[in-house]
gemmi code that builds the backbone of each chain (N, CA, C; Angstrom):
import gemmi

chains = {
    "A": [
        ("UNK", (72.721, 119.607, 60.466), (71.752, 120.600, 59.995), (72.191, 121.122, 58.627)),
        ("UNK", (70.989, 121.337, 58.089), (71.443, 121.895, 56.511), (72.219, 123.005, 56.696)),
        ("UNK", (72.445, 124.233, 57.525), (72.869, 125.561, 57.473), (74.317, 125.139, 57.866)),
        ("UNK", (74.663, 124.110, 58.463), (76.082, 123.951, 59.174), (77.496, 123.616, 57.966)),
        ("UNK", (76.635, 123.058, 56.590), (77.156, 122.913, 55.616), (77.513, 123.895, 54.665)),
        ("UNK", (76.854, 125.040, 54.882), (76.821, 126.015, 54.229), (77.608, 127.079, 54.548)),
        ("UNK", (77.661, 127.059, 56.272), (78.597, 127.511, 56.838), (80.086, 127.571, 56.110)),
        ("UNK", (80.131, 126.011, 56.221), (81.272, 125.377, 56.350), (82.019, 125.777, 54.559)),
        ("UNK", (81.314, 125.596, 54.019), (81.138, 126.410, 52.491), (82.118, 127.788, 52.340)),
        ("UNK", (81.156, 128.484, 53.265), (81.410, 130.055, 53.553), (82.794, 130.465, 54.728)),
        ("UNK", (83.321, 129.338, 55.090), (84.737, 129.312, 55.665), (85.687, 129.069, 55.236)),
        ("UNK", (85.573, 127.990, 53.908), (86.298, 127.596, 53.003), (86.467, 128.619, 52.104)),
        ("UNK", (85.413, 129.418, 51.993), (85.514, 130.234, 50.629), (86.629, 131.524, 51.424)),
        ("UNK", (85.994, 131.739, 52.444), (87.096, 133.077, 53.227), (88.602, 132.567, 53.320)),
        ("UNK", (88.882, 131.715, 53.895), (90.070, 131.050, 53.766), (90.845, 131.064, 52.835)),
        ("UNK", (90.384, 130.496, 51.280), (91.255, 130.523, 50.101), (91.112, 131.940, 49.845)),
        ("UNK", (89.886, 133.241, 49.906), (90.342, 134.363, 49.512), (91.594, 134.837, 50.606)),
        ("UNK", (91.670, 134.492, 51.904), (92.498, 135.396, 52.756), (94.214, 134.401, 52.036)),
        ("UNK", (93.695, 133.011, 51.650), (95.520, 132.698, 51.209), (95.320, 133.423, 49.909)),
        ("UNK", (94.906, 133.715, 49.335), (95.104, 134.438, 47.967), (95.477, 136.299, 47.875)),
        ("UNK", (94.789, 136.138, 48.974), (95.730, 137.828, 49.447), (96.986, 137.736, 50.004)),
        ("UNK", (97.255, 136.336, 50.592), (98.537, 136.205, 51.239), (99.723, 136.356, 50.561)),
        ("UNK", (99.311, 136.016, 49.010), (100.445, 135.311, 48.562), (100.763, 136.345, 47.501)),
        ("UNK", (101.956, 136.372, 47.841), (102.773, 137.917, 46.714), (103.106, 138.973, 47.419)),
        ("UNK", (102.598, 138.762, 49.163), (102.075, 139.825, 49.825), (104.067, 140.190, 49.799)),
        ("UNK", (103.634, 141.485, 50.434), (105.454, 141.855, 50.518), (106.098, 141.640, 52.130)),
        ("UNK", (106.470, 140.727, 52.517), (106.873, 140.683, 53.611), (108.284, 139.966, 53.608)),
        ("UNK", (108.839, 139.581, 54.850), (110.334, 139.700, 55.155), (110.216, 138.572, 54.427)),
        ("UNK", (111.692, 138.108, 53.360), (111.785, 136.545, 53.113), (111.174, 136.394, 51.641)),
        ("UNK", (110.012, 136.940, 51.479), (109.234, 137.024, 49.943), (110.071, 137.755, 49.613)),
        ("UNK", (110.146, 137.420, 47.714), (110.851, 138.522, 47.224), (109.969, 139.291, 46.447)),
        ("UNK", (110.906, 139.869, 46.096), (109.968, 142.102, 45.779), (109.534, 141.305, 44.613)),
        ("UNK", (108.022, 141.983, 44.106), (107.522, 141.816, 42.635), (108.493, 142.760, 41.770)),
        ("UNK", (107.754, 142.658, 40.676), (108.120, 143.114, 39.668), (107.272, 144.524, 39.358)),
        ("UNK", (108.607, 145.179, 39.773), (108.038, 147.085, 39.801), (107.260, 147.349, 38.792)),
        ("UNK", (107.678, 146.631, 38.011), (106.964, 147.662, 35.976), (105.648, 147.070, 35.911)),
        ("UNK", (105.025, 146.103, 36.637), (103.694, 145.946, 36.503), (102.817, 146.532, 37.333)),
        ("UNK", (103.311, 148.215, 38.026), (102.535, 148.059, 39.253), (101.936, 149.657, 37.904)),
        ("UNK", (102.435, 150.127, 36.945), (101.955, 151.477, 36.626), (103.181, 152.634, 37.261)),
        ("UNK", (103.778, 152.471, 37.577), (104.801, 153.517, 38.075), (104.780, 154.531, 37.119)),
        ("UNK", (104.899, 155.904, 37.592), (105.029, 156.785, 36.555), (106.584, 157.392, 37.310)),
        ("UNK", (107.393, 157.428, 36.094), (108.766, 157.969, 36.730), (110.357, 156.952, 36.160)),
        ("UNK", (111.023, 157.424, 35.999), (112.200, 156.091, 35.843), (112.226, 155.494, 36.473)),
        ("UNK", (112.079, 154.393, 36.359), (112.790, 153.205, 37.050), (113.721, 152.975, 37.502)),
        ("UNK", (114.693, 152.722, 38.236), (116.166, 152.374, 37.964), (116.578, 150.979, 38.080)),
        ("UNK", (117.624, 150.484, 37.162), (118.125, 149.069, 37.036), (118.315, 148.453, 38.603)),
        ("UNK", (117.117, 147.704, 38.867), (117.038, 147.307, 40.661), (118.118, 146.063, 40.606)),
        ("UNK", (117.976, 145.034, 39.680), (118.619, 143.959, 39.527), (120.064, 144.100, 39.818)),
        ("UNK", (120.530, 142.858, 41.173), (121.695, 142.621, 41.880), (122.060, 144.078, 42.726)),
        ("UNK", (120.899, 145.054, 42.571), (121.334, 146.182, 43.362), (121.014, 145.215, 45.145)),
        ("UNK", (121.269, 146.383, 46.149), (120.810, 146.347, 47.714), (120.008, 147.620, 47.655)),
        ("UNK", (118.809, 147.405, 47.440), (117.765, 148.242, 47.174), (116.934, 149.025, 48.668)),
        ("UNK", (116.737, 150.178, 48.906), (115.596, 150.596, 49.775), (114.749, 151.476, 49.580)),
        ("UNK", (113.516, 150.389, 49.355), (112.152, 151.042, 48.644), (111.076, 151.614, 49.838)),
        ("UNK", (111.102, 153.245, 49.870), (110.395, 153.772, 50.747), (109.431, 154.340, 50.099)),
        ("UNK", (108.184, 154.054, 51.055), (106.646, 154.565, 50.106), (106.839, 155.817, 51.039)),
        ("UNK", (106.002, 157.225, 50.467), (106.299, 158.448, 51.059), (104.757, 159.079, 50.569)),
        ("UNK", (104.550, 159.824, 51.134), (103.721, 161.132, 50.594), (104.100, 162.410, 51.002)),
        ("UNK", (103.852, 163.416, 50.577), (104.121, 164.684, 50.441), (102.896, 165.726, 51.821)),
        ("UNK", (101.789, 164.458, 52.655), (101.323, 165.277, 54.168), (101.699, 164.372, 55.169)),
        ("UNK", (102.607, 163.912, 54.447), (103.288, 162.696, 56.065), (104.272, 163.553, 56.341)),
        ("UNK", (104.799, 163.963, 57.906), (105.587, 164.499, 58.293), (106.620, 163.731, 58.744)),
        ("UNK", (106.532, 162.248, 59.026), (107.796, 161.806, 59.079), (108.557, 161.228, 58.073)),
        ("UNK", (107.499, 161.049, 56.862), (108.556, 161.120, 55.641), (109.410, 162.452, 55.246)),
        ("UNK", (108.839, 163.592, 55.581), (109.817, 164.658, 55.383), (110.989, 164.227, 56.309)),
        ("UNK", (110.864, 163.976, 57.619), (111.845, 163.786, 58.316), (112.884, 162.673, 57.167)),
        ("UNK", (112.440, 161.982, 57.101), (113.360, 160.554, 56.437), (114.195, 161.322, 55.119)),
        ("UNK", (113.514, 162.175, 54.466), (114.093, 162.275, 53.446), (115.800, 162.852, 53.456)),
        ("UNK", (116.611, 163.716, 54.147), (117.629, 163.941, 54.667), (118.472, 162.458, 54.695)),
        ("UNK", (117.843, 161.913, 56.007), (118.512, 161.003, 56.021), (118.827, 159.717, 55.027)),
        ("UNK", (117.714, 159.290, 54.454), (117.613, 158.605, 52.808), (118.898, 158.867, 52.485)),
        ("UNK", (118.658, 160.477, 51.755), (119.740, 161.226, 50.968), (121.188, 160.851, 51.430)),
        ("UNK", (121.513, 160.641, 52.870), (122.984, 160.490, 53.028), (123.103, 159.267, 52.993)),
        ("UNK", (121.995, 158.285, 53.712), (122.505, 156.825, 53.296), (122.799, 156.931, 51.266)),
        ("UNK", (122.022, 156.979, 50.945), (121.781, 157.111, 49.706), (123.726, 157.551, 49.847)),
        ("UNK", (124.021, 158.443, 49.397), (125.528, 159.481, 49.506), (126.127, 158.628, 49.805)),
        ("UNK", (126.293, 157.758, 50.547), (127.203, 156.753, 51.396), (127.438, 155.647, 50.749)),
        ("UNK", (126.447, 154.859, 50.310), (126.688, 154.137, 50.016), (126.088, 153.774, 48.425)),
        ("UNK", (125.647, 154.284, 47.685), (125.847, 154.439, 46.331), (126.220, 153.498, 45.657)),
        ("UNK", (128.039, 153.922, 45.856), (129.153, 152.955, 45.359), (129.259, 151.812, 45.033)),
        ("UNK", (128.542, 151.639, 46.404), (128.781, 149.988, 46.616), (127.337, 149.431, 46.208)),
        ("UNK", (126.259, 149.770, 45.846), (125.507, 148.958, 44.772), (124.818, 149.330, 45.758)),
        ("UNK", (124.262, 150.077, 46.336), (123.074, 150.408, 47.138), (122.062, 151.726, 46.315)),
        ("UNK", (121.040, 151.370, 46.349), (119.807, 152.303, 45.642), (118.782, 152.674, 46.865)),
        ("UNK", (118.681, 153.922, 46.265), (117.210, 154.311, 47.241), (116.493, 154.762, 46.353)),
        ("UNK", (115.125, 153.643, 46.786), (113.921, 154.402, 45.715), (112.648, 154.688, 46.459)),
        ("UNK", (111.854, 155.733, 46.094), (111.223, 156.297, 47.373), (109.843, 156.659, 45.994)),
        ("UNK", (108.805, 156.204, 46.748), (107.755, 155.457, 45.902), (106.674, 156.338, 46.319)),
        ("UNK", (106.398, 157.598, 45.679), (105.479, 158.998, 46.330), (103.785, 157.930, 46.139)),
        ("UNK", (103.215, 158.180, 47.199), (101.711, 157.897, 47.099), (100.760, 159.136, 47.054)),
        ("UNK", (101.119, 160.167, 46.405), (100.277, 161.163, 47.281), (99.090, 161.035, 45.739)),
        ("UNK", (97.866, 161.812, 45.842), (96.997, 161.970, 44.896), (96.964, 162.735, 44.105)),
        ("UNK", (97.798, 163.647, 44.410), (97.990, 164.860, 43.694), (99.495, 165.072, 43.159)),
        ("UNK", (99.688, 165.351, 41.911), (100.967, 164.941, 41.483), (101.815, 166.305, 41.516)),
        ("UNK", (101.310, 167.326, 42.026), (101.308, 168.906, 41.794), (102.058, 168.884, 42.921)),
        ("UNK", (101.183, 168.335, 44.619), (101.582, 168.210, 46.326), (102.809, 167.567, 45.627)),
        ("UNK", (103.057, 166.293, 45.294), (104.104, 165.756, 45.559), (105.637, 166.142, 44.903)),
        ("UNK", (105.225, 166.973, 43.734), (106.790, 167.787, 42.800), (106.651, 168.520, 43.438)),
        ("UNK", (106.061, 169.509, 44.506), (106.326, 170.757, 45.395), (107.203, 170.075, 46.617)),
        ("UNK", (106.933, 168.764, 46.880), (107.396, 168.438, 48.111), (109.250, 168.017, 47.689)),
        ("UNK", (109.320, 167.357, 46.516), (110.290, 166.784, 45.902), (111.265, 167.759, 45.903)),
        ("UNK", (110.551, 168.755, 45.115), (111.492, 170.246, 44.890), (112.236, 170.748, 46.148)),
        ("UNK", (111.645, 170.922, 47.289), (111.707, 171.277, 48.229), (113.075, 170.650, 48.991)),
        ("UNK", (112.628, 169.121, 48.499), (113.436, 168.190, 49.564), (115.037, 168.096, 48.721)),
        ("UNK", (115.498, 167.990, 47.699), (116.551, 168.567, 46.590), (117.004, 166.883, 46.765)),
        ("UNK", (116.362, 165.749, 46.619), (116.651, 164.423, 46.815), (117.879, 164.283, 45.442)),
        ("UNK", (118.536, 163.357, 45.440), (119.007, 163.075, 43.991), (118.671, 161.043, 43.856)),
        ("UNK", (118.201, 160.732, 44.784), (117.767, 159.455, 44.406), (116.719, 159.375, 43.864)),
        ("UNK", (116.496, 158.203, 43.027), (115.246, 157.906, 41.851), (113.867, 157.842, 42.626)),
        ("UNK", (113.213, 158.875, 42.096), (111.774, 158.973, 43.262), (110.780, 158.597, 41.944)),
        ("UNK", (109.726, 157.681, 42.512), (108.766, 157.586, 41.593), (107.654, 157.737, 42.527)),
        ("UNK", (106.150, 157.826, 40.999), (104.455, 157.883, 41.325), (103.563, 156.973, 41.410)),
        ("UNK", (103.631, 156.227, 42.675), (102.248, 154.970, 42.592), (101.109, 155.442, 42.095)),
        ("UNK", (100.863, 156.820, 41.112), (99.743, 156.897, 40.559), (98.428, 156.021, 40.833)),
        ("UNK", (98.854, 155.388, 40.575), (97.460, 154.340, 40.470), (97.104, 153.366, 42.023)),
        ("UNK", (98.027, 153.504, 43.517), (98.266, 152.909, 44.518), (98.289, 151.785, 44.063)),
        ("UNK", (98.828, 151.371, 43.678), (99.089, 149.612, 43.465), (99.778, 148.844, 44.098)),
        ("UNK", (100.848, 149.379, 43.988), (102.094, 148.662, 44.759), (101.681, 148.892, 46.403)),
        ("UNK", (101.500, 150.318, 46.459), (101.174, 150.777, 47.925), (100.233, 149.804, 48.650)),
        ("UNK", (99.304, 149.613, 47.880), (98.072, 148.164, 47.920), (98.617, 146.939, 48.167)),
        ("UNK", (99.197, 146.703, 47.355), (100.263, 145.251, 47.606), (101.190, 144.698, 48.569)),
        ("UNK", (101.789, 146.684, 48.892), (102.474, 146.420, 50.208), (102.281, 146.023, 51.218)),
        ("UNK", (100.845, 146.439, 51.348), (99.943, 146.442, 52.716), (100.794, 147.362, 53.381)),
        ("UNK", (100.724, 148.405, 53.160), (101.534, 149.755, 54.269), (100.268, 149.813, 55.111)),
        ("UNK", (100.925, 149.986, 56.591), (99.782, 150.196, 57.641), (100.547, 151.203, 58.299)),
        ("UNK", (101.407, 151.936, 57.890), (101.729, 153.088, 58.322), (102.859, 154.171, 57.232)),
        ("UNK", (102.759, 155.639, 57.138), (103.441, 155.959, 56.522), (104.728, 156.965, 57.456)),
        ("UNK", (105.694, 156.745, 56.706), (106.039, 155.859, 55.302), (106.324, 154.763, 56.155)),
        ("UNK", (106.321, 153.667, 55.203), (107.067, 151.991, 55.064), (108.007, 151.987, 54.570)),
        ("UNK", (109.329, 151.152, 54.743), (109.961, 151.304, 53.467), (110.353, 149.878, 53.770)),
        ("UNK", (111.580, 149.287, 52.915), (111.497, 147.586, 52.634), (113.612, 147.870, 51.745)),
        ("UNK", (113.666, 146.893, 52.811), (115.416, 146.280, 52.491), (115.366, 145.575, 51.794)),
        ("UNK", (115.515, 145.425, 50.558), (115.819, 144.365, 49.606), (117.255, 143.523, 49.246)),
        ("UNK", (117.789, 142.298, 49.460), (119.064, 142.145, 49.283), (119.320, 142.110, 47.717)),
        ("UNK", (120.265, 141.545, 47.116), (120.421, 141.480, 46.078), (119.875, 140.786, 45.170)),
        ("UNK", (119.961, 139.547, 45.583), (119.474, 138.334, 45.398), (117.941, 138.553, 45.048)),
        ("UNK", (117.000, 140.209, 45.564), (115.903, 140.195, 45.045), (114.900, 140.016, 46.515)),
        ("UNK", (115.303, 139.674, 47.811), (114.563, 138.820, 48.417), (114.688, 139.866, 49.792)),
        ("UNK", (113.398, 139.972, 50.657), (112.705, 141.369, 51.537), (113.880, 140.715, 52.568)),
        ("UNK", (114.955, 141.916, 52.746), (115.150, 141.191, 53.922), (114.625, 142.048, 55.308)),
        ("UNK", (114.189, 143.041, 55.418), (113.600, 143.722, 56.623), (112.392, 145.012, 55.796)),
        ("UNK", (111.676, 145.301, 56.762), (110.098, 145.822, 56.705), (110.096, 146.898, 58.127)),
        ("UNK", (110.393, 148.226, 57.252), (110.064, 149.518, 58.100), (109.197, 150.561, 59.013)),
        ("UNK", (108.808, 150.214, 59.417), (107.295, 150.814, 60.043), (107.365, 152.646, 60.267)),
        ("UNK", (107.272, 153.450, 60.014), (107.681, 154.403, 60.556), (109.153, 155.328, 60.181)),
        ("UNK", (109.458, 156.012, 60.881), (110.890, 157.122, 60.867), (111.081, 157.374, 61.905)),
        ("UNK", (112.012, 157.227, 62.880), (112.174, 157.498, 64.448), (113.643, 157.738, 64.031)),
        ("UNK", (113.912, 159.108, 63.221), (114.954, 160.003, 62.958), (116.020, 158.644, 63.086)),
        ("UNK", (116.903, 159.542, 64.339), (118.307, 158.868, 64.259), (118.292, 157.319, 64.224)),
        ("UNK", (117.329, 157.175, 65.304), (117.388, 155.479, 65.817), (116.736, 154.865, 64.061)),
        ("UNK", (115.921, 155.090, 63.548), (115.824, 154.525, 62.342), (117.034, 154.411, 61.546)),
        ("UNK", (117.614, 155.815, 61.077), (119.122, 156.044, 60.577), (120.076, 154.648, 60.564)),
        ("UNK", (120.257, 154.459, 62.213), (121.160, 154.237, 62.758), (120.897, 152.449, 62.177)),
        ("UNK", (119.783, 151.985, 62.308), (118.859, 150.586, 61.782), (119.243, 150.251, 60.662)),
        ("UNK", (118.925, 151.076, 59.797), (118.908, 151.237, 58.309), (120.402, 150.748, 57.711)),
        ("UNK", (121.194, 152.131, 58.485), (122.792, 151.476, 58.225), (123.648, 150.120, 58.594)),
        ("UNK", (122.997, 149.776, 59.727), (123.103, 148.411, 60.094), (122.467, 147.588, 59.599)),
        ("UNK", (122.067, 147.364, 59.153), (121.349, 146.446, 57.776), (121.823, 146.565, 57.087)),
        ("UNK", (122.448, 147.934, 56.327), (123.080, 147.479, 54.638), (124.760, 146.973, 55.465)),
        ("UNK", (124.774, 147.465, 56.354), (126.569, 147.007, 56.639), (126.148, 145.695, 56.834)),
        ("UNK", (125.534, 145.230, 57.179), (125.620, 143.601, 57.514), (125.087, 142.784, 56.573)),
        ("UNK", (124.818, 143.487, 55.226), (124.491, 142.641, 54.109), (125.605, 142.582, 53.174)),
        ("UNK", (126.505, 144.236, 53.297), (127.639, 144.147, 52.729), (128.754, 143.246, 53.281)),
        ("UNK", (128.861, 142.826, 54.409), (129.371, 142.600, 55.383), (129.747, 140.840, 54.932)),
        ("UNK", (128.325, 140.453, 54.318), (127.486, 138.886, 54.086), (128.743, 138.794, 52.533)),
        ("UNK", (128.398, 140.118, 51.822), (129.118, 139.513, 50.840), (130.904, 139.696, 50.675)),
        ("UNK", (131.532, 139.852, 51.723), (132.993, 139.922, 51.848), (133.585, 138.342, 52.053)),
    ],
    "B": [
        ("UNK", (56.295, 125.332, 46.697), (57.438, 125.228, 47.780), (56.912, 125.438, 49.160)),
        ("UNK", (58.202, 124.586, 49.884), (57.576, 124.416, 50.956), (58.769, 125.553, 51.987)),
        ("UNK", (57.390, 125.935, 53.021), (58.096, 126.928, 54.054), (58.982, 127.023, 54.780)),
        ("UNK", (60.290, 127.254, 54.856), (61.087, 126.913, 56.056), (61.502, 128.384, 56.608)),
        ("UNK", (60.985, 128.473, 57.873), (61.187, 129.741, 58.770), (62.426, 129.916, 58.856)),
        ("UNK", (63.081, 128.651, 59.513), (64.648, 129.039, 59.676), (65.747, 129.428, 58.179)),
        ("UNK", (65.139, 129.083, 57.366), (66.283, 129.331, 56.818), (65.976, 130.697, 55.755)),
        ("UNK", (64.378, 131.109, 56.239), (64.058, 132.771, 55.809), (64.772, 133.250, 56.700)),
        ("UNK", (64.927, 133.356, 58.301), (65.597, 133.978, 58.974), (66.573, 133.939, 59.127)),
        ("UNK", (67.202, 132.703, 58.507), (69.128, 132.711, 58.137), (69.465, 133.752, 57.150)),
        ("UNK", (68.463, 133.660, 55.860), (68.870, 134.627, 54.753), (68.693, 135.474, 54.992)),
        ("UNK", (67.223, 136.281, 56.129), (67.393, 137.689, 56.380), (68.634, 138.720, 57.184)),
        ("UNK", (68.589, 137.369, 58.017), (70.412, 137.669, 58.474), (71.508, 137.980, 57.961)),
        ("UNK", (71.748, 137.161, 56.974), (72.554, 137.352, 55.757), (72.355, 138.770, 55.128)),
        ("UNK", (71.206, 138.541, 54.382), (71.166, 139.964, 53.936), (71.414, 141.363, 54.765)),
        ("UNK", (70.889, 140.994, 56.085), (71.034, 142.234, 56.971), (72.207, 142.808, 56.576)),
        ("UNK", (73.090, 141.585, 57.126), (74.436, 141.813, 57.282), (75.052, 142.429, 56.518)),
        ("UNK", (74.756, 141.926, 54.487), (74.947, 142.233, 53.704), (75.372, 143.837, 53.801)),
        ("UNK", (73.758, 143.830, 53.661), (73.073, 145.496, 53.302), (74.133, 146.720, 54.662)),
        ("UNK", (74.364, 145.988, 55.832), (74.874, 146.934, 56.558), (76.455, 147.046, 56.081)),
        ("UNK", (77.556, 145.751, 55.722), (78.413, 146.027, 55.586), (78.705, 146.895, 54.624)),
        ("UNK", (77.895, 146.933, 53.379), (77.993, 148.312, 52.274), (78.298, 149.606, 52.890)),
        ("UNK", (77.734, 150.144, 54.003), (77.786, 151.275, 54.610), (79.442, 151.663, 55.591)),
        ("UNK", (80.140, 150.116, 55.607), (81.746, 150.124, 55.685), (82.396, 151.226, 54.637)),
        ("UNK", (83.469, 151.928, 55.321), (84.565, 152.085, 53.893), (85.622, 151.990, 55.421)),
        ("UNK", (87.136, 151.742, 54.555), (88.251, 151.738, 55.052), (88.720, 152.666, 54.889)),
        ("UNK", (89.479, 153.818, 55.722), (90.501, 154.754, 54.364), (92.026, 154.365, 55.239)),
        ("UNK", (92.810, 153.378, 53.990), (93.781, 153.134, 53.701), (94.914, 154.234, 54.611)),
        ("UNK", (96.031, 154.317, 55.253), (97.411, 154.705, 55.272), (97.583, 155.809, 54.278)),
        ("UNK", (97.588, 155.427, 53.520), (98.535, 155.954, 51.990), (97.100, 156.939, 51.772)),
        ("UNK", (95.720, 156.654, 52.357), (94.770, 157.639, 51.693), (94.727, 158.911, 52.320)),
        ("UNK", (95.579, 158.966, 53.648), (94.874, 160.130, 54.350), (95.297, 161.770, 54.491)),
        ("UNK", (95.940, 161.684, 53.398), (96.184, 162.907, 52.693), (95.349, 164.065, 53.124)),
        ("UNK", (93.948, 163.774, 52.917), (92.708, 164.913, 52.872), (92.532, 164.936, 54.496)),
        ("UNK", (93.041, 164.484, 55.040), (92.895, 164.383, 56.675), (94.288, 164.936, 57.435)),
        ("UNK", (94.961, 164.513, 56.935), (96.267, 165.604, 57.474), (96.188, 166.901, 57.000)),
        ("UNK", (95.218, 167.463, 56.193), (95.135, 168.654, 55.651), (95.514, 169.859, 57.101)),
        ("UNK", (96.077, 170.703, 56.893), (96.017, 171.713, 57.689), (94.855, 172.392, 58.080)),
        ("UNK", (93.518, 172.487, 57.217), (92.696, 172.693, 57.385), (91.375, 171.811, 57.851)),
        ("UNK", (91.982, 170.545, 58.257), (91.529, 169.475, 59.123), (91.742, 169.604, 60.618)),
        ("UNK", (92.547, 170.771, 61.477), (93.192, 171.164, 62.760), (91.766, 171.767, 62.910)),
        ("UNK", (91.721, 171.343, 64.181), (90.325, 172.397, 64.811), (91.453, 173.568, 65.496)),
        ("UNK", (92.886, 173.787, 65.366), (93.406, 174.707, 66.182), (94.389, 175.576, 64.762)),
        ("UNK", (93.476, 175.498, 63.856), (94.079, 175.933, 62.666), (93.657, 177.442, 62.514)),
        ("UNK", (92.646, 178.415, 63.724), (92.341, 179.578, 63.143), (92.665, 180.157, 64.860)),
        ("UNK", (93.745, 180.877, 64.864), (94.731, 181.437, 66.433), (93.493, 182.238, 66.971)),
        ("UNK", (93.056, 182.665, 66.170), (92.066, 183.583, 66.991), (91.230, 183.272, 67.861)),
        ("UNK", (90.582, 182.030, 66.834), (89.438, 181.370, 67.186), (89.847, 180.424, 68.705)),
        ("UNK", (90.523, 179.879, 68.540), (91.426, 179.269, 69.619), (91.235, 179.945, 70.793)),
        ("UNK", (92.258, 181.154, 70.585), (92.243, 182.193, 71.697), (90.913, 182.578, 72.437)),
        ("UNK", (89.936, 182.696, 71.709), (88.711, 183.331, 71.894), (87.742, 181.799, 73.012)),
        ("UNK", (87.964, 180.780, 72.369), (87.489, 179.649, 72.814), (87.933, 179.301, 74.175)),
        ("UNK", (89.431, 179.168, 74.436), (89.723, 178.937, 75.605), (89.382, 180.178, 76.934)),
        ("UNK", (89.430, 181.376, 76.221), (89.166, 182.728, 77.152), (87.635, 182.468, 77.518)),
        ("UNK", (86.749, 181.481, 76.686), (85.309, 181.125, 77.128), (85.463, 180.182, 77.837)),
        ("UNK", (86.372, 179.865, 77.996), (85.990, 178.215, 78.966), (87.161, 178.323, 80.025)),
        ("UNK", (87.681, 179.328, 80.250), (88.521, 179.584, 81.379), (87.751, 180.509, 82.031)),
        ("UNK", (87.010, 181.591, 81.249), (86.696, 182.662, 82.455), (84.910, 182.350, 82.396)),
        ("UNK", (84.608, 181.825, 81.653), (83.112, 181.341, 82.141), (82.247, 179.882, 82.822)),
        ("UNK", (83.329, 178.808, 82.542), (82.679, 177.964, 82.475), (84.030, 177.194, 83.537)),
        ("UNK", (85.283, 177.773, 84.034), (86.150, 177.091, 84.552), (86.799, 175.765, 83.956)),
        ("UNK", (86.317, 175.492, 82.954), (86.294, 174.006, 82.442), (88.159, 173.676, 81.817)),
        ("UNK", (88.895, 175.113, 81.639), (90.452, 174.972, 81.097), (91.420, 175.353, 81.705)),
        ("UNK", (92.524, 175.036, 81.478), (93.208, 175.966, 82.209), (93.605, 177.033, 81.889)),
        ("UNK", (94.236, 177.738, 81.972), (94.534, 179.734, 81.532), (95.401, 179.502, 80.157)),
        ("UNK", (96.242, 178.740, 79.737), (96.809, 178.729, 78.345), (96.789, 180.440, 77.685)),
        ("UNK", (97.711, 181.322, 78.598), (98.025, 182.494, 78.792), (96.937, 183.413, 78.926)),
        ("UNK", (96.075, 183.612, 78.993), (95.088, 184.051, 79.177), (95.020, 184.660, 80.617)),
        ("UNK", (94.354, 186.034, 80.439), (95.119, 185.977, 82.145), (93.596, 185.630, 82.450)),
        ("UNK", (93.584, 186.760, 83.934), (92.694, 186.354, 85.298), (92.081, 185.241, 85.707)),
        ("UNK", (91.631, 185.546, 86.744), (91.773, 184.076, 88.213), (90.370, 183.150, 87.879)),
        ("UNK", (89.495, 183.477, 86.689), (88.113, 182.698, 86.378), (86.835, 183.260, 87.352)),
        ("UNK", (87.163, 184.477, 87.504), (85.321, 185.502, 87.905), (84.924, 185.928, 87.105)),
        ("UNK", (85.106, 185.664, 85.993), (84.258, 185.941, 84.799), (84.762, 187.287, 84.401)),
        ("UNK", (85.140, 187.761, 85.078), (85.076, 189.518, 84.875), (86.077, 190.028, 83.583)),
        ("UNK", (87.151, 189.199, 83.478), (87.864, 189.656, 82.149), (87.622, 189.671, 81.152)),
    ],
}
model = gemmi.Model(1)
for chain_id, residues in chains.items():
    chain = gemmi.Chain(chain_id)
    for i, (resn, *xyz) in enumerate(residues, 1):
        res = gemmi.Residue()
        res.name, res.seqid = resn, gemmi.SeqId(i, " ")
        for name, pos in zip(("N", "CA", "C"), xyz):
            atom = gemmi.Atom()
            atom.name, atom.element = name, gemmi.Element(name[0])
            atom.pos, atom.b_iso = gemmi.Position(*pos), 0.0
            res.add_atom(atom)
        chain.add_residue(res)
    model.add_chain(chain)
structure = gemmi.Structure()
structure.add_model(model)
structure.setup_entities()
């Protein structure tokens, strides 16, 4: 039938758009894009050969308030040893999110997805997300959530066993 | 040109479809800012609260007492 071709058209066409969203997407194994094209407003910090953990946040999520404490001491802890925390505010209002910042007395490099881009790219389906990056550049784990300690406790076991990789 | 029913009623389909999916929106994770608002709580005004459950405990039986006193005869 003529319509079965047309179909078939219109499956092909969904297909290459859904691999074309696939690809760049941020998941375990892909490595992280390239931050400076997403619009970031905020310093950057030198990510390269760091062990990076990039947490998206907003300023009416309540379990990113929770996270932020704990961030801060991983952050404290491990520093030294080439570990970064960068915590990637989505909120819309840039006013909410320096009230929330202020508040929280972070000293790790916080930036503004202004424009949701990256946040877009991430595909966050829950806030916050955040994302283990090894050195090498490449996702090695994907955060769903903040479940206080037991997250904590995750988090640190991951960078020890990446530091762990390079002894 | 020549008439083909089925494939007016394929395209009206189509279009249906069209025209209804416009009336979609998503709101994103990262969008729902304006929805966690504090002023998005239907239990955001104490009074009002208070006043609501004291109607539906002592008139309508429908809650439970959520401190509120007496036994639901209406009379309080």
């Amino acid at each position: 039938m003529w319509y079965s071709s047309f179909f078939k058209r219109i499956g092909f066409t969904v297909a290459l758009l859904a691999s074309a969203a696939m690809l760049g997407s941020m998941e375990k194994g892909e490595p992280l894009p390239h931050l400076d094209a997403f619009g970031l407003v905020g310093d950057l910090p030198e990510l390269e050969g760091k062990i990076v953990y990039l947490d998206f946040w907003a300023s009416w999520c309540a379990p990113c308030k929770a996270s932020f404490p704990d961030m801060q001491e991983v952050y404290e802890k491990y520093k030294d040893r080439g570990v970064i925390v960068v915590a990637v505010g989505v909120d819309d209002s840039e006013k909410a999110m320096n009230r929330f910042l202020s508040r929280m007395n972070a000293t790790f490099p916080t930036v503004w997805d202004r424009e949701q881009k990256l946040v877009d790219r991430a595909k966050v389906d829950v806030m916050p997300t955040s994302f283990l990056i090894g050195r090498d550049g490449v996702i090695v784990s994907r955060h769903r959530g903040w479940l206080g300690d037991r997250s904590k406790k995750k988090l640190i076991g991951e960078i020890e066993a990446l530091l762990k990789d390079e002894v | 040109m020549k008439f083909e029913p089925k494939k007016i009623l394929v395209g009206a389909v189509l279009l249906g479809t069209c025209l209804m999916g416009v009336g979609c929106s998503t709101v994103e994770p990262w969008q729902k800012g304006n929805l966690a608002d504090y002023t998005m709580r239907s239990d955001r005004d104490e009074l009002a609260s208070v006043m609501t459950s004291h109607i539906h405990f002592s008139r309508e039986a429908a809650a439970g007492g959520e401190g509120v006193g007496g036994g639901g005869c209406g009379c309080n």
